[in-house]
C-alpha positions, 0 to 999 in steps of 0.5 A: 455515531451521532448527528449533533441532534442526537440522531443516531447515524447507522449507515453512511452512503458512498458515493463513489463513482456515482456520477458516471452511471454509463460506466458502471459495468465496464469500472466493475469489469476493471477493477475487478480484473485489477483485482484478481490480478493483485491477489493471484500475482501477490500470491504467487509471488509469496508461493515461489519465494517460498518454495525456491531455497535460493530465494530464502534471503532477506530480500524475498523476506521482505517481498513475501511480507510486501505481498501479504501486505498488499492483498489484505491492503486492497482487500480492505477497499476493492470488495467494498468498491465492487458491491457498491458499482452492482448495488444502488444502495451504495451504502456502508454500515456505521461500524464498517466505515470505522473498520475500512478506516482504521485498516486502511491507515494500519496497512498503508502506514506498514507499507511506508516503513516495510519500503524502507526496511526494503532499501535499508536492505537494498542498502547493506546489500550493496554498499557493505556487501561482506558484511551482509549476511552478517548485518541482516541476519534472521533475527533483523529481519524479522524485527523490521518487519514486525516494527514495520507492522506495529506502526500501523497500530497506533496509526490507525487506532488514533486516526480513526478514534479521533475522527470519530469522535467528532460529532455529525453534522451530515449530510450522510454521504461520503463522496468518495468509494471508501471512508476516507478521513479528508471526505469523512472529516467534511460531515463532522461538527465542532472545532477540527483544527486539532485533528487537522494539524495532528492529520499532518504531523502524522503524514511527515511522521508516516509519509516523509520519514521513511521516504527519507530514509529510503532517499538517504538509502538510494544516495548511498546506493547510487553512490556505490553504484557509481563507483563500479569500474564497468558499466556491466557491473554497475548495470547489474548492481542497480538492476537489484534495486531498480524494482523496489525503486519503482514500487516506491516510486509509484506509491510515494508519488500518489500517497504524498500528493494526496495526503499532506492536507485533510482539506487540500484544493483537489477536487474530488474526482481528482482524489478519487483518481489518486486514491485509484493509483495507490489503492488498486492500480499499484498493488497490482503492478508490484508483483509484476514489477517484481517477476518481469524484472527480477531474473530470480523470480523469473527463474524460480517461476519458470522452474516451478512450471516446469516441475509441474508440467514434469509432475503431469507427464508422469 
């Protein structure tokens, strides 16, 4: 990157939480702890719906993808995150800013359509329950969630090519804990009502598209729902649903408040908050989400530690 002097720009300062110098030590004791917890519970979540035959379905498919999805989502920003609270340099190579961008909006746009391939799911599971296994055979399967891996492609390369195009006005420092566009796009020169505009469209596309399918979806399932003569069978059916609509949930409600404008009014610390809830905080809270309220997975869990308690004995 250049400055519009021609300066060439090898290095950009994260700012992070910089301005909370007494915290230091117990926001690397959190988000580290965070940390590990999202990678142990995702991968243990992938483990079991792996080795239980009983949990082979379409559902637990698309949970092994989800989890995959957010290890290598948070692993994107977390390490970054922690070395920069230890290190007074809080710096970020030019190249590494381009690379943390550009996997940042490739993961987060998989995640928005890979939910929706999720209530699809949910979807045919309850409203055309004969015809299941039939609708969501293996072949769908697998092509919902490779689409839902591909979208992040063109995502992330258009953004991130875009944005960097621009030249650099400075100054060097980015303030939040990882390049962002809405901070990055700050320090670059030259007419940016373009990119601004397309930064929106490409939310709607990215952000409200899938929200509406996985609402339509939840109208119908809901509706399904409501037509169920006892309250125990309606309170078990929506209890297949209930977690995924939690992870949407949270998810949805913090990325779309944070991402309709480039340049909205939030404060920064404000969008370091927001960006905290979707990037650390939720991922860790998916595999618990999943495990404590999925009677299967606790089932599986439980068999798994079983057998290896069993295993020791022997």
């Amino acid at each position: 990157m250049t400055w519009a002097n021609q300066t060439v720009v090898t290095e950009l300062i994260l700012l992070g939480f910089s301005n909370l110098p007494q915290l230091r030590c117990l926001l690397f004791a959190v988000f580290l702890a965070a940390y590990v917890i999202t990678l142990m519970g995702n991968i243990l979540i992938m483990l079991i719906t792996t080795a239980d035959p009983a949990l082979h379905s379409p559902m637990y498919f698309f949970l092994r993808n989800l989890s995959c999805l957010e290890i290598c989502f948070t692993s994107v920003i977390i390490p970054k995150l922690l070395a920069n609270l230890l290190s007074a340099s809080q710096t970020i190579s030019f190249h590494g800013c381009i690379l943390q961008m550009y996997f940042f909006f490739f993961f987060g746009s998989t995640e928005c359509f890979l939910l929706a391939a999720m209530a699809y799911d949910r979807y045919v599971a309850i409203c055309n329950p004969l015809r299941y296994s039939v609708i969501m055979n293996r072949r769908i399967c697998i092509q919902l969630a490779v689409t839902s891996w591909v979208s992040g492609i063109p995502v992330g390369t258009v953004q991130t090519a875009w944005l960097f195009s621009f030249p650099f006005c400075g100054p060097t420092e980015i303030n939040h804990f990882f390049c962002d566009s809405p901070p990055v796009l700050k320090l670059m020169c030259g007419d940016t009502y373009l990119f601004e505009m397309y930064a929106v469209t490409g939310t709607i596309v990215i952000v409200l598209f899938p929200f509406i399918l996985i609402l339509v979806s939840y109208i119908c399932i809901i509706s399904a729902i409501l037509r169920i003569p006892s309250a125990e069978g309606r309170l078990k059916t929506f209890s297949t649903c209930s977690s995924h609509l939690m992870v949407v949930t949270l998810f949805y409600s913090t990325a779309g408040l944070t991402y309709f404008r480039p340049k909205s009014s939030y404060s920064p610390d404000t969008k370091k908050l927001l960006s905290l809830s979707y990037t650390v905080f939720t991922p860790m809270l998916n595999p618990i989400i999943y495990s404590l309220r999925n009677k299967e997975v606790k089932g599986a869990l439980r068999k798994m530690l079983g057998w290896q308690i069993y295993s020791r004995q022997l």
